[in-house]
C-alpha positions as CSV (number, residue, x, y, z in Angstrom):
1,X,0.0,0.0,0.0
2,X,2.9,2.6,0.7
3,X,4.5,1.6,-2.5
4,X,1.7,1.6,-4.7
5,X,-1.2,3.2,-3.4
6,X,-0.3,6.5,-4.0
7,X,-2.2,8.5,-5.8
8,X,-5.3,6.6,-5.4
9,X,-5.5,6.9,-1.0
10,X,-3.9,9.1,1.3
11,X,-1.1,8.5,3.6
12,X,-4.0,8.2,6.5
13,X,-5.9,5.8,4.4
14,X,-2.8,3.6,3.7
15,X,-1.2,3.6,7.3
16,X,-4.9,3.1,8.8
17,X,-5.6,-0.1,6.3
18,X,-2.4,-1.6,7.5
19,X,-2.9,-1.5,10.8
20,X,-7.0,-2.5,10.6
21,X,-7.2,-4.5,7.4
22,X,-4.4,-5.8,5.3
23,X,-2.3,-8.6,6.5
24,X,-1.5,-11.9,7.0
25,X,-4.5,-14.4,7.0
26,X,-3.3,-17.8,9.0
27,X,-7.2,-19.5,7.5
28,X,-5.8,-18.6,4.0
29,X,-2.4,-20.2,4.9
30,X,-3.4,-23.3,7.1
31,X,-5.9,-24.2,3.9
32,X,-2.9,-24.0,1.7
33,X,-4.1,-22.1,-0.5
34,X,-1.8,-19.2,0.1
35,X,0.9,-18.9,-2.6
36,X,4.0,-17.1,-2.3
37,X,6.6,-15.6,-5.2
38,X,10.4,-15.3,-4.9
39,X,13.1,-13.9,-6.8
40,X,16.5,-15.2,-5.7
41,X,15.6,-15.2,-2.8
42,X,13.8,-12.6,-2.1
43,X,10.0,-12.4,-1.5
44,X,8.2,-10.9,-5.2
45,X,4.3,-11.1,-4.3
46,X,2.1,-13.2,-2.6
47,X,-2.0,-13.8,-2.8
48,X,-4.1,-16.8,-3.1
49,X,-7.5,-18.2,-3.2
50,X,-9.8,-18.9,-0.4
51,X,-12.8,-21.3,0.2
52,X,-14.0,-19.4,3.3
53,X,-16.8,-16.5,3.3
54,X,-14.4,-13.8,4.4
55,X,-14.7,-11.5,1.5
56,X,-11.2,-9.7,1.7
57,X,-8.7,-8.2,4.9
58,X,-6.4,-10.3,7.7
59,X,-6.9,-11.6,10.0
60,X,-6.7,-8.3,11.8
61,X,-10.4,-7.6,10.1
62,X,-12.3,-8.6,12.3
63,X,-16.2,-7.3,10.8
64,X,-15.4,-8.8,7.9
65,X,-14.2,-12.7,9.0
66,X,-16.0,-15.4,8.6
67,X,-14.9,-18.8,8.2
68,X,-17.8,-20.4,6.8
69,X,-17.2,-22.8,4.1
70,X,-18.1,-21.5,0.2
71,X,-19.9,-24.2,-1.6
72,X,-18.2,-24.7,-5.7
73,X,-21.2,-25.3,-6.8
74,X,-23.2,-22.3,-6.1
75,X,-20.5,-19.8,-5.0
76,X,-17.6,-17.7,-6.6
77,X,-14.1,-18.7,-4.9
78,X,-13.0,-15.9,-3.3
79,X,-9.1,-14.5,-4.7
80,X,-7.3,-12.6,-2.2
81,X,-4.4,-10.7,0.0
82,X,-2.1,-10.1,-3.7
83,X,0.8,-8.3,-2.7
84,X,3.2,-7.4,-5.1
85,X,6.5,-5.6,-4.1
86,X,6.6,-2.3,-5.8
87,X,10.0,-3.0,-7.0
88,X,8.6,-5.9,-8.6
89,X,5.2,-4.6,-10.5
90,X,5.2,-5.1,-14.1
91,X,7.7,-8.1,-14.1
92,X,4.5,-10.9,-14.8
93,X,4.1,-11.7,-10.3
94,X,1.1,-10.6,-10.0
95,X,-0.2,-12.8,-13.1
96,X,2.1,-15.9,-12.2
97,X,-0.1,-15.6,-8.5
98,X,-3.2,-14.9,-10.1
99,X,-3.0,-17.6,-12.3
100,X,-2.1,-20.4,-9.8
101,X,-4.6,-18.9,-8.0
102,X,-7.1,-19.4,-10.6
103,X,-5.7,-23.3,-11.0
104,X,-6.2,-23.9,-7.3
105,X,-9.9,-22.6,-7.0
106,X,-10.6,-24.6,-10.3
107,X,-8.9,-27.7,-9.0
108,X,-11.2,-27.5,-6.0
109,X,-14.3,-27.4,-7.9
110,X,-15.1,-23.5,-8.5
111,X,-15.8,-21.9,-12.0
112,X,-16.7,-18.9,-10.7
113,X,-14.1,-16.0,-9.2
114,X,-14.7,-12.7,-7.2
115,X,-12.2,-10.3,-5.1
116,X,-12.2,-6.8,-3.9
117,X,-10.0,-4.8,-5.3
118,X,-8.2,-2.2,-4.0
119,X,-8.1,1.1,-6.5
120,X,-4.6,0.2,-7.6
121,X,-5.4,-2.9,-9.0
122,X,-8.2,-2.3,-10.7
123,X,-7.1,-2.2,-14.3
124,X,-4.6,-5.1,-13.4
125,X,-7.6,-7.4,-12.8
126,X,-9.9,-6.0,-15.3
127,X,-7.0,-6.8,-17.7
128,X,-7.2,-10.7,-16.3
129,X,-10.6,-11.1,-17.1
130,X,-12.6,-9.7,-14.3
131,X,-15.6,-7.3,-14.1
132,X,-16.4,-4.6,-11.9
133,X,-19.5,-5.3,-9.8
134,X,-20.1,-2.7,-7.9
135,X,-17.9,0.3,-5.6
136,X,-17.2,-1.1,-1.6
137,X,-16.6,2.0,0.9
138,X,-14.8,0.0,3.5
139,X,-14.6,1.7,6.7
140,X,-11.9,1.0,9.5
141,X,-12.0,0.5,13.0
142,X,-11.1,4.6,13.2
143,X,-13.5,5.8,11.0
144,X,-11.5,5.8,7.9
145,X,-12.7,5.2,4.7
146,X,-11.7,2.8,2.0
147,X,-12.6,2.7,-1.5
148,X,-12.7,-0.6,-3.3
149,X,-14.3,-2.4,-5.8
150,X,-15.8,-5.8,-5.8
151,X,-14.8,-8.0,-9.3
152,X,-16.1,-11.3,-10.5
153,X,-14.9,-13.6,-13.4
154,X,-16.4,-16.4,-14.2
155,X,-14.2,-19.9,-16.1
């Protein structure tokens, strides 16, 4: 968010969603469905795919968790928490993650894909396939807002 959020959210937005909503999500992780890039070495980007009904944030968003199961055959798999380090963007991470993302969901039964997207990555994902739904006003624990956008894709 400090790397690439700029211009789209202020330097209160971005500090506030990283203390109240981005971060790690041990459910994503201990379903192993949490993918993580390197180059030599070095961590690139991460994000995954998730089977639960928690629509998007750590685990450190707390309104927003729930970790009901999402049925494949009536519900979109939820793709979330893509990272890419700003020194990496435009290299191919983000589409290598979303990808393998993509496989794992499909693997498990899902045709169907939705995410919230923070305003950065908006043309990334509309560029992979997905819609835009509708506009999500998150607000934080402090009263900040959020913009977002919730995207679905369906094969």
């Amino acid at each position: 968010m400090r790397g690439l959020g700029p211009p789209h959210y202020d330097a209160t937005q971005i500090e506030s969603s990283l203390v109240h909503l981005f971060g790690v999500d041990t459910a994503m992780i201990d379903d192993g469905t949490y993918l993580v890039a390197e180059d030599a070495g070095r961590l690139a980007g991460a994000g995954g795919w998730s089977r639960r009904r928690t629509p998007f944030g750590g685990d450190r968003a707390g309104a927003v968790r729930d970790a009901g199961l999402r049925d494949p055959a009536t519900d979109p798999a939820i793709l979330r928490a893509f990272y890419v380090h700003p020194d990496m963007s435009r290299r191919g991470v983000g589409r290598l993650l979303l990808d393998a993302a993509e496989a794992g969901a499909r693997a498990a039964g899902f045709t169907r894909y939705e995410l919230v997207s923070t305003l950065p990555g908006l043309a990334f994902y509309a560029a992979n396939g997905y819609r835009e739904v509708e506009p999500v006003e998150i607000t934080l624990p402090d009263g900040v807002p959020i913009g977002a956008v919730r995207m679905q894709k369906i094969g």
